[in-house]
C-alpha positions as CSV (number, residue, x, y, z in Angstrom):
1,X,140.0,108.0,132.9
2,X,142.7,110.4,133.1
3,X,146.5,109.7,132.7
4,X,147.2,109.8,136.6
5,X,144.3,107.6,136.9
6,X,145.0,105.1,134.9
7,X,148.5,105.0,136.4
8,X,147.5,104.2,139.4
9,X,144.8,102.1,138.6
10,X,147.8,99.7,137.3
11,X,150.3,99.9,139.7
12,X,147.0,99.2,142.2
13,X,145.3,96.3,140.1
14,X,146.9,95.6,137.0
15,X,150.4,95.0,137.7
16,X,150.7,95.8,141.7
17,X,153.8,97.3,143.0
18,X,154.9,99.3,146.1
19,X,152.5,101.5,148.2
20,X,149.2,101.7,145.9
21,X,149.9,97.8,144.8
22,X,149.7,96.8,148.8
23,X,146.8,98.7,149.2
24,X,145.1,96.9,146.0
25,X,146.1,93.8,147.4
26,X,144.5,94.4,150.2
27,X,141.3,96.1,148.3
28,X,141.2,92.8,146.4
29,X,141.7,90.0,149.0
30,X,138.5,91.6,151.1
31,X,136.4,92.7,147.7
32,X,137.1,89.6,145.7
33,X,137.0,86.8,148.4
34,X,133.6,85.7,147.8
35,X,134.2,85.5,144.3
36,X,137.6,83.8,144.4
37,X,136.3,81.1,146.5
38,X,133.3,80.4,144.7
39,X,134.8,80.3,141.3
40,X,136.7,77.6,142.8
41,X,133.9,75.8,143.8
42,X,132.0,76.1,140.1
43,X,135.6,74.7,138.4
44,X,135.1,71.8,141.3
45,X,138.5,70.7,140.9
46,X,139.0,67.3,142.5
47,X,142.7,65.6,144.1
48,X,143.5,64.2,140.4
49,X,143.9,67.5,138.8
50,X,146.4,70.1,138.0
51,X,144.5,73.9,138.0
52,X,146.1,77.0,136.6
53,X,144.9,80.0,138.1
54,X,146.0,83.2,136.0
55,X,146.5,86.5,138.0
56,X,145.9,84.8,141.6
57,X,146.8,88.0,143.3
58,X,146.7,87.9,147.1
59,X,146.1,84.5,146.7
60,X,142.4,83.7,148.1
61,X,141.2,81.5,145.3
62,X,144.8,79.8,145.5
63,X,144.3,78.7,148.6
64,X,140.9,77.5,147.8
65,X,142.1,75.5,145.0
66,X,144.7,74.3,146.5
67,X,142.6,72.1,149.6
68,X,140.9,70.2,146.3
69,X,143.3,69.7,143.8
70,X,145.9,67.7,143.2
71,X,149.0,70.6,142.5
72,X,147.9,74.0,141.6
73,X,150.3,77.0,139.5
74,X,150.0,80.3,140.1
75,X,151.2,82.9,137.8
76,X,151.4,86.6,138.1
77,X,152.8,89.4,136.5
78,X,153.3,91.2,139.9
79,X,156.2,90.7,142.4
80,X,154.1,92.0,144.8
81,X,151.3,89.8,144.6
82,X,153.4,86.7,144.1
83,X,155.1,87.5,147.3
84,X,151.8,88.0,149.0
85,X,150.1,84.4,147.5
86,X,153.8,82.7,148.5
87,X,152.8,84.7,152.3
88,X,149.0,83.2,152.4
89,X,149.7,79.8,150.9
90,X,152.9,79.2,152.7
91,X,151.6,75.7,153.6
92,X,150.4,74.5,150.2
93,X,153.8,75.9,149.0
94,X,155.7,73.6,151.7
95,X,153.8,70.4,150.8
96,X,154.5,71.1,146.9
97,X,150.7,71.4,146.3
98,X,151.2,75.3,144.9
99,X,153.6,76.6,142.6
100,X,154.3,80.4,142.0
101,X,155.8,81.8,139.1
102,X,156.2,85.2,137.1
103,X,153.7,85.1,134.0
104,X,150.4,86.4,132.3
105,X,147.7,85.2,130.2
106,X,149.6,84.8,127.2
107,X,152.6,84.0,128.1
108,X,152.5,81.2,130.9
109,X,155.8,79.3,129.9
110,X,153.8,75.6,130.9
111,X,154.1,72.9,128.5
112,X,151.4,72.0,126.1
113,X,148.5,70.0,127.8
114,X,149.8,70.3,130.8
115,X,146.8,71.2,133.2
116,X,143.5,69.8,133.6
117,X,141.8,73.5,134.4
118,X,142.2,77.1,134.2
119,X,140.9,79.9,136.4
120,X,140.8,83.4,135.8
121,X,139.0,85.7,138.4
122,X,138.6,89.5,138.2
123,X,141.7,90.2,135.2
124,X,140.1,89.6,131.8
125,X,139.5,92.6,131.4
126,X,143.7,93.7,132.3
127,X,144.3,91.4,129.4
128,X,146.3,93.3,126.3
129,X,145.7,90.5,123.6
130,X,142.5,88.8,124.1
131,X,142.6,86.0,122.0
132,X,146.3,85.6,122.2
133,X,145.5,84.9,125.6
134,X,143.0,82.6,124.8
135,X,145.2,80.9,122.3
136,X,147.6,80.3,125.0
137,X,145.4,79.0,127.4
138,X,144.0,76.5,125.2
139,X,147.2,75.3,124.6
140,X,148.5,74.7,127.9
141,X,144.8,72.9,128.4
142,X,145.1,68.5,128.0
143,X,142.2,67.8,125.5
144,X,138.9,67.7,127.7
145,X,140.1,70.2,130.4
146,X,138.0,73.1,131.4
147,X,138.7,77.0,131.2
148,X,136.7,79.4,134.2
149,X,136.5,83.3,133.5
150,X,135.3,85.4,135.9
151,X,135.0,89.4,136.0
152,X,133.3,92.3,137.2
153,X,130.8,92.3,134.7
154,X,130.5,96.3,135.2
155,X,134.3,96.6,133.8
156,X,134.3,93.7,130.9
157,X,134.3,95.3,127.5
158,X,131.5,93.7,125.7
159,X,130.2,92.5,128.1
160,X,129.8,88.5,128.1
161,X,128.6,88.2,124.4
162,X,131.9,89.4,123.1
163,X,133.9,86.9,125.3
164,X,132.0,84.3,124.0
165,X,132.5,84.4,120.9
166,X,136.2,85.2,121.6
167,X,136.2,82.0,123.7
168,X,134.4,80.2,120.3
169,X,137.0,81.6,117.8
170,X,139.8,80.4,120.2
171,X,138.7,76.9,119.6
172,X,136.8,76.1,122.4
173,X,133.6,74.0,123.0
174,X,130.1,74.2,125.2
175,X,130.7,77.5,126.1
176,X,127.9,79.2,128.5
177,X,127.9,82.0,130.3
178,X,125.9,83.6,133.2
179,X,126.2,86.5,136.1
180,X,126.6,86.3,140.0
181,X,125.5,88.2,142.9
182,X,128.5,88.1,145.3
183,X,127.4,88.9,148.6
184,X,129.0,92.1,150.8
185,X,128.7,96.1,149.8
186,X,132.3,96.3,148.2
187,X,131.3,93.1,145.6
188,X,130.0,93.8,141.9
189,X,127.7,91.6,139.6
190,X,130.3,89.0,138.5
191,X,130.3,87.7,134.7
192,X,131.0,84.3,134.2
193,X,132.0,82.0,131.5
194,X,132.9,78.4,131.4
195,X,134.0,76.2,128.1
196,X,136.5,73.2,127.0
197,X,138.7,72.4,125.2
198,X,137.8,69.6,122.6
199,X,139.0,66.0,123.6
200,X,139.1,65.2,119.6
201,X,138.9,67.1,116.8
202,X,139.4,70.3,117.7
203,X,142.4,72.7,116.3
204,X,145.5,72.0,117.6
């Protein structure tokens, strides 16, 4: 991928902002729906607990999350994207179900064990610093809670077996992963991992 390329590629996807971020937005709440929604459904959040969702974007699997769980954060690198989420979830927002803030991977400013579930849908592969990522997310994870990753398997570099045993080295526990079919032309094989963080034991 050329310079150009990868330039807009990131002001489409990785970090969206003006013309070309609007258009990914758009490219991502109609490709990724399907996904979104049903990685929601796999981390079966329920009205006691608190989910992180990392990279929400437009805000589909927000919105998801938000009808099952007790309060839901959103963070986001991207203006753009957090204005767009804040534009779809307006109601979750008002009831003080959904929190937006500015953020990424490994740098969520949440306290430690403060969230009973993170989500992470199509942006692994955007991360810079893997395992610092990792790290961080393990932190902000009470003992017991439950990390969901899920990618285009197509643009994950190496593939699922090298994010499991990032996932492993992080410090995390019954880690399995597996691939999806989402359904619809514009959808790719998704990758998907699921592990925990140990309730004893484990590195702190």
């Amino acid at each position: 991928m050329g310079r150009i390329a990868r330039w807009a590629a990131a002001r489409a996807f990785g970090r969206p902002s003006g013309l070309l971020g609007r258009f990914g937005g758009r490219l991502m709440a109609r490709g990724n729906a399907a996904t979104e929604r049903h990685a929601v459904l796999l981390a079966a959040p329920t009205e006691r607990d608190t989910v992180l969702v990392v990279g929400p974007g437009p805000g589909v699997g927000l919105e998801a999350a938000a009808r099952r769980s007790a309060r839901v954060i959103g963070i986001d690198p991207s203006p753009a994207m957090l204005a767009a989420a804040r534009r779809r979830c307006a109601g979750a927002v008002a009831r003080g179900r959904l929190r937006l803030a500015a953020g990424t991977a490994d740098s969520t400013g949440l306290p430690d064990g403060s969230v009973d579930i993170v989500m992470a849908v199509n942006n692994v592969q955007l991360w810079p610093d893997v395992p610092a990522a990792l790290g961080e997310l393990r932190r902000v994870l009470r003992p017991g809670g439950r990390i969901l990753l899920c990618t285009h398997l197509k643009w994950l570099p190496g593939g699922l077996p090298t994010l499991a045993d990032s996932v492993q080295v992080a410090g995390f526990e019954s880690v399995r992963t597996w691939t999806w079919e989402p359904p619809g032309r514009m959808a790719s094989t998704a990758a998907l991992l699921s592990a925990a963080r140990p309730r004893d034991g484990g590195r702190s």
